[in-house]
C-alpha positions in Angstrom: 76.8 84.0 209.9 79.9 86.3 208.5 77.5 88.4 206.8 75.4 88.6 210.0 78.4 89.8 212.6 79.9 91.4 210.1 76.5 94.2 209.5 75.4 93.9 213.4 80.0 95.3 214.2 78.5 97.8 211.4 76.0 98.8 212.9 76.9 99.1 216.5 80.1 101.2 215.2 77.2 103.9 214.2 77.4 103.0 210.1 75.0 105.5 208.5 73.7 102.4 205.8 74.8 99.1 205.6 74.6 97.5 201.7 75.1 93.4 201.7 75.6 92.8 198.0 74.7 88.7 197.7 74.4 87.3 194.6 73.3 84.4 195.3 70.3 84.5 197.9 70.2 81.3 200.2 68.1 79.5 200.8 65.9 81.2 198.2 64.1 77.8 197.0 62.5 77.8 200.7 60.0 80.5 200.4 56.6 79.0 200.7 54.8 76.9 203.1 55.3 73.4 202.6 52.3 71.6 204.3 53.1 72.5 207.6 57.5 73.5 207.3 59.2 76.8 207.7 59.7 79.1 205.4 62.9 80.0 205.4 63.6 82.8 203.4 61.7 85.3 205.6 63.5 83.9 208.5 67.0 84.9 206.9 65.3 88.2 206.0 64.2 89.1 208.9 67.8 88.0 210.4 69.6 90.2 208.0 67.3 93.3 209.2 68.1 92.9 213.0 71.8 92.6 212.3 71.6 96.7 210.8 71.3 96.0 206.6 69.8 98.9 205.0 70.0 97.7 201.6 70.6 94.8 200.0 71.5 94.1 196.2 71.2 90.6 194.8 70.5 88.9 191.5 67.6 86.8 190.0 65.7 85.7 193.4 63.8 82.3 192.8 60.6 84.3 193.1 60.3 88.1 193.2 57.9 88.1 196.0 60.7 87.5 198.2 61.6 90.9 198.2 58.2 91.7 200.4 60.1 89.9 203.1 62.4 92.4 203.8 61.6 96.2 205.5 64.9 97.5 203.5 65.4 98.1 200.1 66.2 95.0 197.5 67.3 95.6 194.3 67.0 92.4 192.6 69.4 92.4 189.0 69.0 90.5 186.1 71.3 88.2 184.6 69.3 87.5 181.6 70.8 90.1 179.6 74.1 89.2 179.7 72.6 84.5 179.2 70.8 86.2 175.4 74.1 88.0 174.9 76.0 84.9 175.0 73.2 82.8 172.9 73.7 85.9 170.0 77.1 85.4 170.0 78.3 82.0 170.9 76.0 79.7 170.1 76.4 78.8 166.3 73.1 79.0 164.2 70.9 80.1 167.2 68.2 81.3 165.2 66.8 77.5 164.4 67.0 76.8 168.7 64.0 76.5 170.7 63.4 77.7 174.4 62.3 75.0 176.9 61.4 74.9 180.3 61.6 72.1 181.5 57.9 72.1 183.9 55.3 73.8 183.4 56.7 76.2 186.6 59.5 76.7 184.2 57.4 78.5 181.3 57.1 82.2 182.1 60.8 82.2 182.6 61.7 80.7 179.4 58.9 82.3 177.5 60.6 85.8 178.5 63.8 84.6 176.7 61.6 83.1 173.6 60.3 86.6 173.5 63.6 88.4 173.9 65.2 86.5 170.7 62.1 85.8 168.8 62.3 82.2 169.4 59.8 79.6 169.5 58.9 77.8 172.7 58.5 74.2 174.4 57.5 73.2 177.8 58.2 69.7 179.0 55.7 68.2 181.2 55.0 64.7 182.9 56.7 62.4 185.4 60.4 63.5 185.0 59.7 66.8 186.6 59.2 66.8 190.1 57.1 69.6 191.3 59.1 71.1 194.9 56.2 71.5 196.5 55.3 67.8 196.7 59.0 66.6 198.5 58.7 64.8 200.7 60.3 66.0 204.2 60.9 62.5 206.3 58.0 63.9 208.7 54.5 62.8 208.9 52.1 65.7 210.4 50.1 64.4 212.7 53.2 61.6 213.7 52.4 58.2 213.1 52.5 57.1 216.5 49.2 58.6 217.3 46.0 58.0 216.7 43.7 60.7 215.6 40.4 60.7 215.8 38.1 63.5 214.4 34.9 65.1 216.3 32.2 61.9 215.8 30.2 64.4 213.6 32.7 66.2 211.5 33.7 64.8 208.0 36.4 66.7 206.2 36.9 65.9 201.9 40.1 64.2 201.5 42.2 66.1 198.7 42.6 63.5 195.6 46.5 62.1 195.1 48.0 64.1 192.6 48.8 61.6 189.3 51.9 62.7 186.3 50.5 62.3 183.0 53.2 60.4 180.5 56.1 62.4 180.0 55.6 64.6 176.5 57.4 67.8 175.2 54.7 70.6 174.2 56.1 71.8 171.3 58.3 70.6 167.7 62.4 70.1 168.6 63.1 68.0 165.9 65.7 68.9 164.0 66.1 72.0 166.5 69.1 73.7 169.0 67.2 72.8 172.7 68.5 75.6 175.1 67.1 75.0 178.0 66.8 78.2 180.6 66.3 78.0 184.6 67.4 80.5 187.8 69.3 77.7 189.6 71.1 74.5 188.6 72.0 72.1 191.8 70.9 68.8 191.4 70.7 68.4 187.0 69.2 65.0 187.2 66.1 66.8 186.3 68.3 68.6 182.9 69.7 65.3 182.6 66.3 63.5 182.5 65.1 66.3 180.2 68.2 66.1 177.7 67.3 62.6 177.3 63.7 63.3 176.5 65.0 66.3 173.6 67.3 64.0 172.2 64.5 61.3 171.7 62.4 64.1 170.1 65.0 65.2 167.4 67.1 68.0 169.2 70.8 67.6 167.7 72.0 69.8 170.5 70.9 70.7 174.0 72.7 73.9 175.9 71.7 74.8 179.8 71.1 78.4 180.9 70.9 79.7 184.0 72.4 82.2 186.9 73.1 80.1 189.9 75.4 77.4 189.3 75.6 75.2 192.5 76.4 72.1 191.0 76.9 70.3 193.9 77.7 66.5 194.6 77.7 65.0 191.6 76.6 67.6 188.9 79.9 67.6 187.0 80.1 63.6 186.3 76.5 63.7 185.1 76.7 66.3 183.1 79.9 65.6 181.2 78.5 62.0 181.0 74.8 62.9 179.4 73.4 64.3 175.9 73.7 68.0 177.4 76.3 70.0 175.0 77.1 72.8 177.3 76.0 74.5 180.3 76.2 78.1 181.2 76.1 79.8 184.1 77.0 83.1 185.8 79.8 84.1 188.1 77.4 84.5 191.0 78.4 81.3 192.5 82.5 80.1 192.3 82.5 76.8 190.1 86.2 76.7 189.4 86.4 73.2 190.6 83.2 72.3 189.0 84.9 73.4 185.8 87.9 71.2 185.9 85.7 68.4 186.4 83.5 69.3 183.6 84.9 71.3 179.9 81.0 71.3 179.4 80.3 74.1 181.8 81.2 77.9 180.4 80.7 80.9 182.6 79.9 84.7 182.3 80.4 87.4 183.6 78.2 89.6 185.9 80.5 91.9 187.9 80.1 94.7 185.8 76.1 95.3 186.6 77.1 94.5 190.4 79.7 97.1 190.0 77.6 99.4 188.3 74.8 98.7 191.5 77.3 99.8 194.0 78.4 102.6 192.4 75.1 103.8 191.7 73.8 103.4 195.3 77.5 104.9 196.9 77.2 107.9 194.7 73.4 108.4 195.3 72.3 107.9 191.8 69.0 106.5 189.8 68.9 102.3 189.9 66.0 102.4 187.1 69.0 102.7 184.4 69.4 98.6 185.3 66.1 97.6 185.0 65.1 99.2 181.6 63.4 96.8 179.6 62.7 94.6 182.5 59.0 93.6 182.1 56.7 92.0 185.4 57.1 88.6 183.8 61.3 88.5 183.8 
């Protein structure tokens, strides 16, 4: 709501362009249709439009088709370079790790790093995940209270309940470094769960990558109490308080490629220097 009253004083003080550089989108996980919800995402889009943004600069969105919800530019930065930087050069011996995702939803990022360091590859797959677009809301559609009944003649196939198989690890960790590599880490019973599962398959250590580090509510005390060795995230979220809670969680750096954004855009100059290398899949 700062942001928002903040552009829209902006824009009715005549701005010429009005850049929002967020990090971290909100609300980014929100942006399909779950059976009959909101979605979210275009909502705060559309929101940030009418209050006068003319561009907006961000990093890692949950899904890249977010960016077809706005009418304004979005120049959606990668953090990834900087996460491989820091697995080169501070994790000991990387070259006998493994990427993993941990679901199947998981793979294409983590088969971008695998490709990136010439690493091998494991997906994890089974009950422990649980797939977001199955949660459960608290609301039943139509409500319980009424009955329903369909047209006498019409009979409509009822969709089949979805069933996990056993939880099993697609690929050999034993004896491996398990670096596991995600956009946002909130809840981590899910890496928790997963560390488990590596360390019953032979990983002797187990590192967390990713850009958004919410760790809210309890993250720190489950983390520092599981089989996870370190987790690393980015600067796009303050997690100073997380820290002290937690030794296990490092951070790096990002504000030079945000710097280098803003310039860039100030002083009229090419963005496509940022995303060199960047392939669809990343």
């Amino acid at each position: 709501m700062e942001l928002l009253v903040m552009a829209y004083a902006l824009k009715t003080s005549c701005a010429k362009n009005i850049i929002g550089v967020i990090p971290y989108f909100p609300y980014s996980k929100q942006c399909k249709m779950r059976k009959r919800g909101s979605i979210v995402c275009k909502l705060l889009a559309s929101m940030l439009a009418k209050a006068g943004l003319t561009h907006l600069i961000t990093m890692d969105l949950h899904q890249k088709e977010i960016q077809g919800f706005f009418t304004f530019p979005v120049d959606n930065l990668r953090a990834s370079p900087y996460l491989i930087q820091y697995i080169q050069e501070e994790i000991p011996d990387y070259r006998n790790a493994i990427i993993v995702a941990k679901s199947p939803s998981a793979a294409k990022r983590a088969q971008s790093y695998a490709e990136r360091l010439r690493l091998g590859l494991a997906v994890i797959h089974g009950e422990a995940q649980h797939s977001e677009s199955d949660m459960a809301d608290g609301r039943q559609s139509p409500p319980l209270s009424r009955t329903t009944s369909g047209h006498p003649g019409l009979e409509l196939p009822l969709m089949m309940a979805k069933e996990k198989p056993p939880i099993s690890v697609v690929g050999d960790v034993g004896g491996r470094i398990a670096i596991i590599v995600d956009d946002i880490i909130d809840d981590v019973e899910d890496f928790v769960a997963a560390a488990e599962i590596l360390k019953e398959r032979g990983a002797y250590k187990i590192y967390i990558m990713a850009t958004h580090g919410l760790l809210s509510a309890e993250a720190p005390r489950l983390i520092e109490e599981s089989a996870i060795d370190e987790v690393v995230v980015t600067n796009t979220v303050p997690h100073e308080v997380q820290k002290l809670q937690c030794p296990k969680i490092r951070t790096v750096d990002v504000s030079m490629i945000l710097a280098e954004a803003i310039r860039r855009i100030h002083n009229g100059e090419s963005m496509s220097y940022l995303f060199r290398n960047i392939a669809v899949d990343d």
